[in-house]
C-alpha positions in Angstrom: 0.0 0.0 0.0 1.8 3.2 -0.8 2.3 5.9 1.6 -0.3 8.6 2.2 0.9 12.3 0.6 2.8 14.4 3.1 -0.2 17.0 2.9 -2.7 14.0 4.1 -0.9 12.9 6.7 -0.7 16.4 8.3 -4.4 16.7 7.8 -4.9 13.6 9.5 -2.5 14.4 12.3 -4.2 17.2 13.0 -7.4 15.3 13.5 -5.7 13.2 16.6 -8.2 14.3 19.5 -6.2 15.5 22.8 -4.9 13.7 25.4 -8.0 15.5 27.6 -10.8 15.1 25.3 -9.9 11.3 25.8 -10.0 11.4 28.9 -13.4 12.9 29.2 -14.8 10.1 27.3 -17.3 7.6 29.6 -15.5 4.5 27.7 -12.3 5.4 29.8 -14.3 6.3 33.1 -14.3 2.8 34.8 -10.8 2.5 33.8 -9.6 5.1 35.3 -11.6 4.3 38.3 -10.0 0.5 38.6 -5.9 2.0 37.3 -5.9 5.7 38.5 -6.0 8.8 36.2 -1.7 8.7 35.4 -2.2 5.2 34.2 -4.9 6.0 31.5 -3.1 9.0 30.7 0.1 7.2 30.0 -1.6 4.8 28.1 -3.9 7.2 25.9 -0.5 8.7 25.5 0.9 5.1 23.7 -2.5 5.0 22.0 -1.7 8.3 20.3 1.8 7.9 19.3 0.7 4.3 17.9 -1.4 6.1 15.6 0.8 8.8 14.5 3.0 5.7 13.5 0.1 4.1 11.6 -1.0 7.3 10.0 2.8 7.8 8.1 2.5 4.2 7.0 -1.0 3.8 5.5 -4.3 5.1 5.3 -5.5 4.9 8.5 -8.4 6.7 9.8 -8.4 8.9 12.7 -11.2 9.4 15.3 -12.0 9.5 18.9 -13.5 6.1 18.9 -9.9 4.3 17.2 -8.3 6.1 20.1 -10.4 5.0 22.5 -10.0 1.0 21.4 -6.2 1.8 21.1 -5.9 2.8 24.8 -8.2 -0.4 25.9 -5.5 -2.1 24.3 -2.6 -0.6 25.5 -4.2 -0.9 29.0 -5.0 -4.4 28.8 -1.8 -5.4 27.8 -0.4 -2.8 30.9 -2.4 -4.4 33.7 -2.4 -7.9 32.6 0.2 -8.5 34.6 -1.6 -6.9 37.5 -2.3 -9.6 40.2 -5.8 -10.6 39.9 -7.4 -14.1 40.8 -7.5 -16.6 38.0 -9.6 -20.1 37.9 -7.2 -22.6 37.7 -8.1 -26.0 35.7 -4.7 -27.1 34.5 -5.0 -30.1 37.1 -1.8 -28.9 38.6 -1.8 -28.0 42.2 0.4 -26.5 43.6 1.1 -24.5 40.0 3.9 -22.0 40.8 3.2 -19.6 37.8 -0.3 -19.5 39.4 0.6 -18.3 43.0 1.1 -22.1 44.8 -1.4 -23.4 47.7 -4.1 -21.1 47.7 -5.4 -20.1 50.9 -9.0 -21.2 52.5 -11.2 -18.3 54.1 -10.3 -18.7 57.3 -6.9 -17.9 57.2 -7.7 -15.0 55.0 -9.9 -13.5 57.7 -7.6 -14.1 60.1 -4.6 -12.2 57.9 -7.4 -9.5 57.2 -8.2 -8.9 60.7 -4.5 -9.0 62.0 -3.2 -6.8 59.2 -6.3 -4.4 59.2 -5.7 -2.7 63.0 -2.4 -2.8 64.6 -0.9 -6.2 66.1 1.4 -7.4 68.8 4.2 -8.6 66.1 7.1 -7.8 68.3 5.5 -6.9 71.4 5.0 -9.2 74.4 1.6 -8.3 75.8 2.0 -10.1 79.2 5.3 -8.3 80.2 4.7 -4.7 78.2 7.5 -4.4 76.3 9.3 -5.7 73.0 9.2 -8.9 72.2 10.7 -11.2 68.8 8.4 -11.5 66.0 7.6 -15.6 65.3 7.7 -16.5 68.5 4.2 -18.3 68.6 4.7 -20.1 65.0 8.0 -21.2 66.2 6.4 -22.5 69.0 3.5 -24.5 66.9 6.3 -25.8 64.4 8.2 -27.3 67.7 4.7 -28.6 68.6 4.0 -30.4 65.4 7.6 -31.7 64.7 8.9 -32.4 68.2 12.3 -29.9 66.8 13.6 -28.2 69.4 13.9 -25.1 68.0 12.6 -23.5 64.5 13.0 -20.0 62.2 11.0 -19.0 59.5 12.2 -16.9 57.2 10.7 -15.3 53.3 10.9 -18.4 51.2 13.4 -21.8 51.4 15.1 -20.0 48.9 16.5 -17.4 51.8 16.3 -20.4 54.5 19.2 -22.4 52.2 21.3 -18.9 52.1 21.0 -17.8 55.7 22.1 -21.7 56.6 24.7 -21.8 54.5 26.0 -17.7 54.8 26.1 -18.3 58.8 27.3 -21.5 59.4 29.8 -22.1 55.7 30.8 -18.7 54.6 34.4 -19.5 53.5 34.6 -23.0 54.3 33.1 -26.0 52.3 29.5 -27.6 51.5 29.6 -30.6 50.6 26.9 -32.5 47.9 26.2 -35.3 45.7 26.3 -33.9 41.9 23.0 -35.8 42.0 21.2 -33.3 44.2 23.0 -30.3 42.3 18.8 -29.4 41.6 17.4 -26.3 39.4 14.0 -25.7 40.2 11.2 -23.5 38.7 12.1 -19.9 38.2 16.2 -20.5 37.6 16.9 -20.9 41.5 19.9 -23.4 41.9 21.3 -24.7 44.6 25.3 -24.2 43.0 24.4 -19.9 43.0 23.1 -20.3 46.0 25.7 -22.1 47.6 28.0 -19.2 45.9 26.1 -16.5 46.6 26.4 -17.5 50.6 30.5 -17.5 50.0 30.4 -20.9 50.6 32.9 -23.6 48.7 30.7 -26.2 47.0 32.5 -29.7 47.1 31.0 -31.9 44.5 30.9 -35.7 45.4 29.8 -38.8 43.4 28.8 -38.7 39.5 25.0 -37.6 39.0 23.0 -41.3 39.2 25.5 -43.0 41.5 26.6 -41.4 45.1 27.9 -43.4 48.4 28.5 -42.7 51.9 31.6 -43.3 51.1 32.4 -40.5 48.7 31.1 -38.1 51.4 33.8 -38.9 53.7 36.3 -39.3 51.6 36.1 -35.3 50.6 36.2 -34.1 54.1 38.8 -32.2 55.0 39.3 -29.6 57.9 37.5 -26.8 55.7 34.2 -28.9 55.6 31.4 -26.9 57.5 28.2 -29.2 57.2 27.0 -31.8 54.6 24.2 -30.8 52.6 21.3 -32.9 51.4 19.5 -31.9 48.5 15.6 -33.0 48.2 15.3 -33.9 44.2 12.5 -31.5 44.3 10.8 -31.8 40.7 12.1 -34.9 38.6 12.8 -38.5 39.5 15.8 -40.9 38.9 15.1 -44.6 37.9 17.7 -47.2 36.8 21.3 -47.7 37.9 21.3 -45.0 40.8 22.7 -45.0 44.6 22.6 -42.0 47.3 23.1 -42.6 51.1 19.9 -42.0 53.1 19.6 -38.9 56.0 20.8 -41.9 58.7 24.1 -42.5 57.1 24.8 -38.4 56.6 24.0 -38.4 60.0 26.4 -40.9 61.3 28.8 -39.7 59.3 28.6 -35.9 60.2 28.7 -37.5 64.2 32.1 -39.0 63.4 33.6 -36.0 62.0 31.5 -33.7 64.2 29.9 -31.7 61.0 26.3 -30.7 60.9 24.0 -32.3 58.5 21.6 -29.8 56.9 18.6 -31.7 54.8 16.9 -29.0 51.9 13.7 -30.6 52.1 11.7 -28.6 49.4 8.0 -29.1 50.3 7.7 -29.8 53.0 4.3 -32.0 54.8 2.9 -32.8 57.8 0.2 -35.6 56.3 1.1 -39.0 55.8 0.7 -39.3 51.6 0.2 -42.5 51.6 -3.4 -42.2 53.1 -4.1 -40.1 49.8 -2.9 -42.9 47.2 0.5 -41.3 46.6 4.0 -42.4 47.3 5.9 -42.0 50.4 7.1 -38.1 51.3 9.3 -38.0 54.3 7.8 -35.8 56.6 10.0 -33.2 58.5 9.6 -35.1 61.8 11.0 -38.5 59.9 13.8 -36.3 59.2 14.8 -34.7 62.5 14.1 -38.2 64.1 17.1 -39.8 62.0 18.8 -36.9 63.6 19.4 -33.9 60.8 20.5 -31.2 62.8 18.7 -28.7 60.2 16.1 -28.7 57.5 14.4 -26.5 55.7 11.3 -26.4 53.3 8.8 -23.9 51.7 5.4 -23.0 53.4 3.6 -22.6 50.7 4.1 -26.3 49.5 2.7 -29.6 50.4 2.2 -27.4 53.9 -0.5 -25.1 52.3 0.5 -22.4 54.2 1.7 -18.3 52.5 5.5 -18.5 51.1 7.7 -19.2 53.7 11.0 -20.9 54.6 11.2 -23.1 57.7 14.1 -24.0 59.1 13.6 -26.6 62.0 16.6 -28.3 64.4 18.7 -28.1 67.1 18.7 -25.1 69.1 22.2 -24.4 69.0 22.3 -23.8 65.3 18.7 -22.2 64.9 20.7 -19.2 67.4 23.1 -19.0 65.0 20.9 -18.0 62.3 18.6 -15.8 64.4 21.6 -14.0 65.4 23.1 -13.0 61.7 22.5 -10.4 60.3 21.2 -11.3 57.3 18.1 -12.9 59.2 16.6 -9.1 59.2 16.5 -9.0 55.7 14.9 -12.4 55.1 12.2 -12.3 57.7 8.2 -12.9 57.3 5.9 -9.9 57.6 3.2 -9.6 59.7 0.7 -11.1 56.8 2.8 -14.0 55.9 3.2 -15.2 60.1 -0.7 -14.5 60.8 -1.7 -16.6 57.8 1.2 -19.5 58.8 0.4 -19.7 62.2 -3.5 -19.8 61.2 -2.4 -22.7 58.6 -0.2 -24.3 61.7 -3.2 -24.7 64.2 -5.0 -26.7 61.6 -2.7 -29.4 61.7 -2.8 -29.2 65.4 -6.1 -29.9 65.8 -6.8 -32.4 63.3 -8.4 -30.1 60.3 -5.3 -30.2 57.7 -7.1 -32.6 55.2 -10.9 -30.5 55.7 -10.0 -27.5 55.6 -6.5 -26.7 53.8 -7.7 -25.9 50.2 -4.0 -27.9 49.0 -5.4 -31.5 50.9 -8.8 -30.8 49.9 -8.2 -31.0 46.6 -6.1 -34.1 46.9 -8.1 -35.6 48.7 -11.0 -35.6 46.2 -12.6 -38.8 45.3 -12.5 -39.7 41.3 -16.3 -40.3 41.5 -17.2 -36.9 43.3 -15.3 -35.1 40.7 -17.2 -37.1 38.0 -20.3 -36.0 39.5 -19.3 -32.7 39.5 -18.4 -33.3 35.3 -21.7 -34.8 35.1 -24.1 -31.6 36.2 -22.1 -29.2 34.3 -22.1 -31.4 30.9 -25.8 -31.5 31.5 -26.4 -27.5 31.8 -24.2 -26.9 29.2 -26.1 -29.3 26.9 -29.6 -27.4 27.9 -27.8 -24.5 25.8 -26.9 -26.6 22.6 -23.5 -27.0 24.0 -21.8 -30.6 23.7 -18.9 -31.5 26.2 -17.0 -34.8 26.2 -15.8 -36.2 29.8 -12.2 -37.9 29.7 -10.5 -39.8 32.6 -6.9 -37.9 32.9 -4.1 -37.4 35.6 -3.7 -34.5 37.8 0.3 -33.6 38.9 0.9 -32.1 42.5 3.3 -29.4 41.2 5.3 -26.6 42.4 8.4 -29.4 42.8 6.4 -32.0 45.0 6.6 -35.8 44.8 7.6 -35.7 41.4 6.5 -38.7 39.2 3.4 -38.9 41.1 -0.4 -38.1 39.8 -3.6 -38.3 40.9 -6.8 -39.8 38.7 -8.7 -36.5 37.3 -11.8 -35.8 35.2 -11.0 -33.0 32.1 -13.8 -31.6 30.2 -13.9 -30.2 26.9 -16.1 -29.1 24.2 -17.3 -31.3 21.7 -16.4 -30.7 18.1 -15.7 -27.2 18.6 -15.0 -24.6 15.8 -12.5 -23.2 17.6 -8.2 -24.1 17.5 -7.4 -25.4 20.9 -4.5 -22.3 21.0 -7.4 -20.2 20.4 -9.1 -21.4 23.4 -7.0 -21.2 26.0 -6.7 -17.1 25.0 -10.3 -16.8 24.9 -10.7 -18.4 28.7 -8.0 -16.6 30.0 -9.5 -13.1 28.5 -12.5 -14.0 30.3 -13.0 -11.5 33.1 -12.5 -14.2 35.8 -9.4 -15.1 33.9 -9.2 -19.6 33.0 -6.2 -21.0 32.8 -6.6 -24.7 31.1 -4.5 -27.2 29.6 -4.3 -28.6 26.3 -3.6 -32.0 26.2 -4.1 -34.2 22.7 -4.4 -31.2 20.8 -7.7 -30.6 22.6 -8.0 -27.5 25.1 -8.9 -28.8 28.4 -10.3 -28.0 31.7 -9.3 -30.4 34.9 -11.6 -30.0 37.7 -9.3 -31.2 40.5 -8.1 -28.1 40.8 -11.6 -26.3 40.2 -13.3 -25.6 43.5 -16.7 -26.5 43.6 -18.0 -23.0 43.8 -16.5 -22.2 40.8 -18.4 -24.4 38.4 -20.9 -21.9 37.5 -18.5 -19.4 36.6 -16.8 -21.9 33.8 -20.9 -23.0 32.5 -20.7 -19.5 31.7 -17.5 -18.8 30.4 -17.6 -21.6 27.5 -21.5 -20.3 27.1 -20.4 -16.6 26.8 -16.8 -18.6 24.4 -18.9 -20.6 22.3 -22.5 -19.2 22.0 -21.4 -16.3 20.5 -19.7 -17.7 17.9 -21.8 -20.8 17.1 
């Protein structure tokens, strides 16, 4: 297409509305309501320079309602990475891209009514006067593990660093090459391990590691043997690594701490939910690890955390380094914890934590579930098939393992499966599916039940209006 004469495009440059009579259109109003007045400005701003760019190129034609629909654009594409709650029916649950264990409404009103006045965080209300924030969790984590001391911290991320910058800075770690792990998001254990100022000390090739290879590397610059949790992926075939026991009668003769990375950490027995054995962090401090760490917000269900559980000797080592101030929880983070915490304490993990809840779901009462919407949908014209599929625990938790799931999708549709997963995630209760055998999907295991409505009418409001 050739380019417009210079004389036209000045013409239609002039006809650009201003920034102001934008803004005074009642499109705009409710955004500017929801993303404040600057926001919309800047992004009327890219709406207009856009078009200027268009206008030199081609014929394009100017008005206010083109610049209007620009700056919806441009603001759609500027908050969509605004936090906002999504419906999650990719069948994976603990999905890290989608914010981990979600939280059930008690522990939110709890947060919400701790957070909203002022709180005794670091005041003692017995005595008067300061106090150290944590103490109570720290207290319910001794409970529940029988440790004898425990730290949280902002993620397990920090707790590896603040173990390894107080107790190995300038001295060596050392680690099978098999538990070398990189985990969602780029964190590995190697940078860490750096970043602390800590020597790494490599032992045994990646599939094969003994005892045996542990001792042999220790020299007198060895400050603590670190074990690794595998986090997300499994190995099968010719492979050996000692178990906590033998790092622990080992770090006894040489008189090293043994520190156990756990990952996620859990508090359930999995077994009783059909999956494979995780230890749980009182298996681990019972063979006698002197620390471990995990996330919170993991097989625990609780907010992001790092929890570092052990003997009391080393846990005052890390309280008292420095770099503990900048890693510590907030008051949000320790109310909904400690709310999480009292669950397991009195029995009401697997009701009421939305993480075990979903687990825990029978095969048959998610079928049911399948059932009514397939039929309401059908009342509408709308087909759906039912599938039997497999649900993944996620966010780097017994890897390998899945959990029998039901996945619905639209029969026959008219529309690409890649074109389906855009138009449930620009619903405004954003979807996020899966597509699996080149047929969009949604997985109800990690749908809660409240939520079915909401996707009968998102694929009426998708497929309706284009049928």
């Amino acid at each position: 297409m050739p380019n417009p004469s210079g004389k036209l495009v000045k013409e239609k440059l002039r006809q650009i509305p201003s920034v102001e009579k934008v803004l005074e259109s009642s499109e705009l109003q409710a955004d500017i309501d929801k993303f404040s007045h600057t926001l919309v400005v800047s992004a009327i701003r890219e709406a207009i320079k856009t078009t200027k760019s268009e206008i030199a190129k081609s014929k394009e034609t100017v008005s206010l309602d083109s610049i209007i629909g620009k700056t919806k654009d441009v603001l759609r594409d500027l908050t969509s990475s605004a936090l906002q709650p999504v419906i999650n029916v990719t069948g994976v649950i603990l999905h890290t891209n989608l914010g981990r264990a979600p939280l059930d409404e008690g522990a939110l009103s709890f947060i919400k009514e701790v957070c909203a006045n002022y709180n005794n965080l670091e005041f003692d209300l017995r005595e008067g006067k300061r106090s150290k924030r944590g103490v109570f969790v720290e207290k319910l984590l001794c409970l529940l593990t029988l440790s004898e001391a425990a730290l949280v911290v902002n993620n397990n991320a920090g707790a590896v660093l603040l173990i390894l910058t107080a107790m190995a800075k300038e001295k060596e770690v050392i680690v099978s090459r098999g538990e070398l792990v990189q985990i969602g998001g780029g964190f590995r254990i190697p940078e860490i391990l750096s970043l602390s100022g800590a020597t790494l000390k490599e032992v045994g090739t990646t599939n094969h590691t003994t005892i045996s290879d542990y001792a042999r590397a220790i020299t007198r610059r060895t400050a603590l043997l670190l074990k690794v949790h595998q986090s997300n992926f499994k190995m099968i075939g010719f492979t050996e690594k000692p178990c906590i026991h033998d790092l622990v009668k080992l770090g006894k003769k040489h008189k090293l701490p043994v520190v156990e990375d756990m990952g996620s950490g859990v508090l359930l027995r999995t077994e009783d939910f059909h999956l494979a054995h995780e230890p749980t962090m009182t298996e681990a401090l019972s063979a006698g690890a002197d620390l471990i760490c995990f996330s919170g917000d993991k097989l625990l269900g609780a907010p992001q955390a790092g929890i570092i559980l052990g003997k009391r000797k080393y846990i005052d080592i890390l309280k008292k380094h420095p770099l503990y101030r900048a890693l510590r929880l907030d008051k949000m983070f320790l109310a909904g914890l400690e709310r999480i915490l009292l669950y397991y304490l009195k029995g009401e993990a697997a009701k009421k934590i939305p993480v075990w809840q979903m687990i825990g779901t029978p095969g048959e009462v998610l079928q049911a579930r399948a059932e009514k919407i397939k039929d309401k949908l059908k009342e509408s014209g709308i087909e759906i098939v039912i599938k039997r599929s497999n649900s993944t625990i996620g966010g780097g938790s017994l890897p390998g393992e899945s959990l029998s799931t039901v996945i619905l999708s639209v029969d026959k549709p008219f529309i690409p499966a890649n074109q389906q997963a855009q138009l449930f995630r620009e619903q405004s209760l954003p979807i996020i599916g899966r597509i699996e055998d080149q047929k969009f999907g949604l997985d109800l295991r990690t749908v809660f039940p409240h939520q079915d409505e909401l996707l009968i009418s998102a694929i009426k409001n998708i497929f309706l209006k284009r049928s």
